[in-house]
N, C-alpha and C positions, 0 to 999 in steps of 0.2 A: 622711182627705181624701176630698173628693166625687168617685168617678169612680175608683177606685183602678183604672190598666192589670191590676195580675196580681188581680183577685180572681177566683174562678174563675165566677162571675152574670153578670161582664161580659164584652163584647165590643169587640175594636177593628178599626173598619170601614176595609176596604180600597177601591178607585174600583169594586172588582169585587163587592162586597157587596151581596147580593139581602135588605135589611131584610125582607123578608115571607114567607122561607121558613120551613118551619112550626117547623125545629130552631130558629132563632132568636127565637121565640115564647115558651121556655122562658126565656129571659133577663132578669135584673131589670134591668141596668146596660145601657147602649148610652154609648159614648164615640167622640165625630163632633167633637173639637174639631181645630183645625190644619185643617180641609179646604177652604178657602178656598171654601166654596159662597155661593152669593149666594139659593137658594132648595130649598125642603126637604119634597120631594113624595112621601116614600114613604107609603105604608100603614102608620101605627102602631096596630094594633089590638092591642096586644099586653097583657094584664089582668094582666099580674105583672110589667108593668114599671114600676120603683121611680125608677130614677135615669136623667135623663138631661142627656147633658153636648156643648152645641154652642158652646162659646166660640172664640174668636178665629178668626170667621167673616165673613161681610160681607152678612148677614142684616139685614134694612130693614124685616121687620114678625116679628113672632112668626108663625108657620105654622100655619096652622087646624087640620091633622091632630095637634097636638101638643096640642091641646084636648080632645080624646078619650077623653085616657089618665088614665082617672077616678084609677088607683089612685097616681100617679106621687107621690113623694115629697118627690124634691128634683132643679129645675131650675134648669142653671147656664146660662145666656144673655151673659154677664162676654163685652165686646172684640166688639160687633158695630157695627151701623149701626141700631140700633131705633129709631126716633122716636114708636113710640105702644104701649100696651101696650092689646090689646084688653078687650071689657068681657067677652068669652067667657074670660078666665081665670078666672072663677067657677068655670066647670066643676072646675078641679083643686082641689078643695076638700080633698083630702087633701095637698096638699102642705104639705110642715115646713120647705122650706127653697129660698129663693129668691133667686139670683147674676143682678143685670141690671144691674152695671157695666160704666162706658166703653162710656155707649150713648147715644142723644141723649133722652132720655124727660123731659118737663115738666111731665106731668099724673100725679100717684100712687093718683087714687082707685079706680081700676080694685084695686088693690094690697088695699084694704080690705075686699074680697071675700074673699079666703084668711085665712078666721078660724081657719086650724088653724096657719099658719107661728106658727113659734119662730126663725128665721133670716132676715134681709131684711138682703140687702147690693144698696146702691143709690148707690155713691159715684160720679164723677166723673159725672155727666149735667148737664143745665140745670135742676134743680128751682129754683124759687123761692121755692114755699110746701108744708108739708109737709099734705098733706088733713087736714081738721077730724074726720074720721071716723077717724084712726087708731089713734085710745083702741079701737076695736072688732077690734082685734088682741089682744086679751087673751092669748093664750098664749105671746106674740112674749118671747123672753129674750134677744137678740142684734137688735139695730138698728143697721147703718152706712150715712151720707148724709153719708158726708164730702166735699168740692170738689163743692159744689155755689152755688147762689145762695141760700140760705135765710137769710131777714132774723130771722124769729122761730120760736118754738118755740110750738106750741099751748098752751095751758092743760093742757087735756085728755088729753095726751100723759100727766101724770101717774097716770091711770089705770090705765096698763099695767105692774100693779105686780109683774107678773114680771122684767119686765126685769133684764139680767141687767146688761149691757155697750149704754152711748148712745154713740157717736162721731159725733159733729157738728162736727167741726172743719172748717178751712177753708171754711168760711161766711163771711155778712157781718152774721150774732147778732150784735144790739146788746144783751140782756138773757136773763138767766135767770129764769125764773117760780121767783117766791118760793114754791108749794106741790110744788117739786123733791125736798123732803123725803121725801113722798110712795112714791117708789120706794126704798121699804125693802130690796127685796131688789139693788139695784145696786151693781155692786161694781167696776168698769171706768167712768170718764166722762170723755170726751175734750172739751171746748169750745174746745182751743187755734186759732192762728190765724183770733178771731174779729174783734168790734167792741165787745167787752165792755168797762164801765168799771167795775161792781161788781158783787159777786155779794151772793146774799141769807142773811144769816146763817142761815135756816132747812134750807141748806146742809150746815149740819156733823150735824145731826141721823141724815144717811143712815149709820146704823150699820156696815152691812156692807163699805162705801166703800174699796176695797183699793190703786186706782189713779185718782189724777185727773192730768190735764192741761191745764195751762191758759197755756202761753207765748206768748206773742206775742198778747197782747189790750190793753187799755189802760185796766187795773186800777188804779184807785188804792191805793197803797201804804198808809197806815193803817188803810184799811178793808177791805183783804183781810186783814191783819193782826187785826185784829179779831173777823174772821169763823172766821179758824185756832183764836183761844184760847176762841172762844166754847164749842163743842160739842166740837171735837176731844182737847182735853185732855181731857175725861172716860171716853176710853177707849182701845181698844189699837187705831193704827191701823200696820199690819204695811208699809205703802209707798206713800206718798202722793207723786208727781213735782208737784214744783211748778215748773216751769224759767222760768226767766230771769225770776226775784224777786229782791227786796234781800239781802243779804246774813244781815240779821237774820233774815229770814222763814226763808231755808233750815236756818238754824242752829239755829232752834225746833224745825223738822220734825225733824231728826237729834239732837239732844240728849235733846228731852223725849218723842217718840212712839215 
């Protein structure tokens, strides 16, 4: 887990905590989550700091000095008051892993700047549309944007054929893009609680496919059925959730897969 208390890289800051004395320099982890700040003025000049963790805070912009920290890895932002993500997070181009849920943020192209993330959790905010530019996250294997307002799913999303795990549930997804196939190596795909009425047979294609989710959408019954015996009976699929389908469907899944 990100930010682990006992590792011994990290550090866990007290009200008395001088962030810029020079032992604290040596430190990769810095863990500031719980401290109720509303703004975040220290000196992070720190070049071997990897991780840094200020969730459930009441932080209203991302803090410019956090922009600095070229080498930083993975930042967790998760439970603040953010409304904007600035265009200066280019700067952390080394980062692999980014936590900016339960924040208000509406615009994500800032986001398609960090072409090294392999992790983008970005659930409960106001998104509506997910940026045209996010095929250009090539390395991203972990994507969540779930409860938010997004109507459609780019085309070009299928390009990010690392992807490991999509969770987009709790949307207002009226359609899945028929070249969804695409993502050969996804193996986790959550689209429940959307506005879906069919999915696209080119669906069952994604081989590695270990987990889908898809309840509470408004699938039609013979042609989700359809789409199961199309692809999927041709190979070994180890646990497919299909919740709250007919009776028939579930019984396919558990009998013949």
């Amino acid at each position: 887990m990100l930010l682990n208390k006992n590792n011994k890289d990290g550090i866990q800051s007290n009200d008395n905590d001088d962030l810029t004395n020079n032992k604290q320099h040596e430190h990769k982890i810095i863990n500031y989550a719980f401290k109720n700040i509303s703004s975040f003025n220290y000196k992070l000049n720190f070049n071997c700091l990897l991780e840094l963790n200020l969730n459930n805070n009441k932080l209203t912009r991302i803090p410019d000095n956090i922009f600095n920290l070229v080498n930083l890895k993975k930042l967790n932002l998760r439970r603040n008051k953010i409304i904007k993500i600035n265009s200066q997070i280019h700067k952390l181009n080394n980062l692999d892993f980014f936590d900016i849920s339960y924040n208000f943020i509406k615009d994500t192209k800032p986001i398609t700047y960090l072409t090294n993330l392999q992790s983008l959790i970005i659930n409960n905010n106001v998104i509506y549309n997910i940026d045209s530019n996010f095929y250009k996250l090539k390395k991203l294997r972990v994507l969540s944007i779930e409860n938010n307002y997004i109507t459609n799913i780019p085309h070009n999303l299928t390009k990010m054929i690392r992807l490991k795990v999509l969770i987009i549930c709790h949307n207002n997804i009226s359609n899945i893009p028929n070249d969804m196939y695409k993502l050969l190596n996804l193996k986790v795909l959550d689209i429940s609680h959307n506005q879906i009425t069919k999915l696209p047979v080119e669906l069952g294609s994604i081989f590695n496919l270990r987990k889908f989710y898809s309840e509470y959408n408004k699938l039609n019954r013979t042609y989700t059925l359809s789409v199961l015996r199309c692809e999927w009976n041709k190979k070994k699929i180890y646990k497919i959730l299909y919740h709250r389908l007919p009776d028939d469907i579930i019984y396919i899944i558990l009998h013949y897969y």
